[in-house]
C-alpha positions as CSV (number, residue, x, y, z in Angstrom):
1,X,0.0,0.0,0.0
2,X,3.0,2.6,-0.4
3,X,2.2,3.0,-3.9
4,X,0.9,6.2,-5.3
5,X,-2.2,6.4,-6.5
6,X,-0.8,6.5,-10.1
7,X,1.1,3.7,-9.6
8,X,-2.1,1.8,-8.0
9,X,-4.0,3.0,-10.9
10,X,-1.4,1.9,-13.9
11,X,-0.6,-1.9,-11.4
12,X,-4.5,-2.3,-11.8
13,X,-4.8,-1.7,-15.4
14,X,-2.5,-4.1,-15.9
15,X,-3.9,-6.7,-13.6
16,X,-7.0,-6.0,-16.0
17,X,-4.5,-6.9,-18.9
18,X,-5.9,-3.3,-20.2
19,X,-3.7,-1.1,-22.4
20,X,-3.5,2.4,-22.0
21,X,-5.6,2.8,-25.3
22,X,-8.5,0.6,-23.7
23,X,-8.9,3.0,-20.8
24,X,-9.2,5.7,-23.4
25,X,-11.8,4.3,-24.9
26,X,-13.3,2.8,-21.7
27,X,-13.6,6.6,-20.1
28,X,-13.1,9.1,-22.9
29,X,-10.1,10.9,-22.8
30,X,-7.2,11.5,-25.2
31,X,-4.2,9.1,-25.7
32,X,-2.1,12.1,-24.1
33,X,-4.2,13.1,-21.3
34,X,-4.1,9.3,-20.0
35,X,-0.5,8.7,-20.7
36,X,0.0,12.8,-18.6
37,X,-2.4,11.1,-16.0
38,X,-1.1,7.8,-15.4
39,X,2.7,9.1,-15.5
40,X,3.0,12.5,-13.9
41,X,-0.6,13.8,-13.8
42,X,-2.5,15.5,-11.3
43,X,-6.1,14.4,-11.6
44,X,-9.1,16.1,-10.5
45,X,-11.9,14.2,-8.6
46,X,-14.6,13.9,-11.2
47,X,-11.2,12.3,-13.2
48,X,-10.1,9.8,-10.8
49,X,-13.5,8.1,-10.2
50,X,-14.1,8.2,-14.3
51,X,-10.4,6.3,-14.5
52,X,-11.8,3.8,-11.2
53,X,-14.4,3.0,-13.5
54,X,-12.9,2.1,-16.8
55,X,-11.0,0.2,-14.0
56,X,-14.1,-1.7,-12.8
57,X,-13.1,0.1,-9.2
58,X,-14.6,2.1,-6.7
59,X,-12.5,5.3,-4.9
60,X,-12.9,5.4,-0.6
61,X,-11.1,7.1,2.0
62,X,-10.0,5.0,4.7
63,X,-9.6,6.1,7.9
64,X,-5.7,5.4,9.0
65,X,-7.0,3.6,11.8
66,X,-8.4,1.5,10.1
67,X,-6.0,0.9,7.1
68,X,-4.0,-2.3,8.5
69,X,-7.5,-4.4,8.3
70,X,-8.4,-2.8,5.5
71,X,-5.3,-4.2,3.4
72,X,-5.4,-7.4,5.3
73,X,-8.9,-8.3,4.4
74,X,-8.0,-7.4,0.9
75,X,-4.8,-9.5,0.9
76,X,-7.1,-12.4,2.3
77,X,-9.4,-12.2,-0.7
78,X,-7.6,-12.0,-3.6
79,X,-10.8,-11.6,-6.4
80,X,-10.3,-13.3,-9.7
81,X,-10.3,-10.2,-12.0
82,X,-12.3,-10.9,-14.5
83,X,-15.2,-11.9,-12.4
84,X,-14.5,-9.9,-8.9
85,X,-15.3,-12.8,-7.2
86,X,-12.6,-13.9,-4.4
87,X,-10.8,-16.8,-5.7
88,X,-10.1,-18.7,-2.4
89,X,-13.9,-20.3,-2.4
90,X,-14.0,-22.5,0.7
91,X,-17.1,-24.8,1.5
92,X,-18.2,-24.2,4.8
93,X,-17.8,-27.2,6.9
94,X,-20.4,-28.6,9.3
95,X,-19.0,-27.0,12.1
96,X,-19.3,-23.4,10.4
97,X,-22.6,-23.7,9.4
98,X,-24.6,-26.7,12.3
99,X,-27.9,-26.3,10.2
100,X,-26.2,-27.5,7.2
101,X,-28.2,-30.6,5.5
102,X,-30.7,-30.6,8.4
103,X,-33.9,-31.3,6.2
104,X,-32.4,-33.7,4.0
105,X,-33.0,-37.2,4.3
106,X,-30.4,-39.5,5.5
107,X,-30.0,-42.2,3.3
């Protein structure tokens, strides 16, 4: 989490296997305005959450308190990227869920 927000921004593009020319057709800007935003750039607001988009991503402020879980839940739950679902999928065992099963017939 000591990345910049550029360089958060250009690691999750490329997570998304996007090229810089996707994301300008994803959110609408110029080839130069993205390459100026993703290398040096100062974006506005209204900018950033149009770039989190094209980047299937949401913008939050986190409290600093609150950071260290913040990343830790995220490291926990790696999401497969083309889905967003969290790839580690674990079946809940009989102890985490007692009802489990209840109404079915043993057999």
């Amino acid at each position: 989490m000591t990345d910049s927000l550029l360089q958060q921004l250009k690691k999750r593009r490329l997570a998304l296997g996007l090229k810089q020319k996707d994301m300008i057709m994803r959110i609408g800007v110029s080839r130069q305005q993205y390459q100026r935003l993703e290398s040096k750039g100062n974006p506005r607001l209204d900018t950033l959450e149009l770039i989190a988009t094209g980047l299937n991503s949401k913008l939050m402020l986190i409290p600093k308190e609150k950071l260290n879980a913040v990343v830790a839940l995220l490291e926990s739950a790696e999401p497969d990227l083309a889905s967003g679902q969290p790839m580690n999928h674990k079946k809940k065992s009989l102890s985490d869920n007692p009802w489990q099963n209840i109404l079915e017939d043993d057999q």
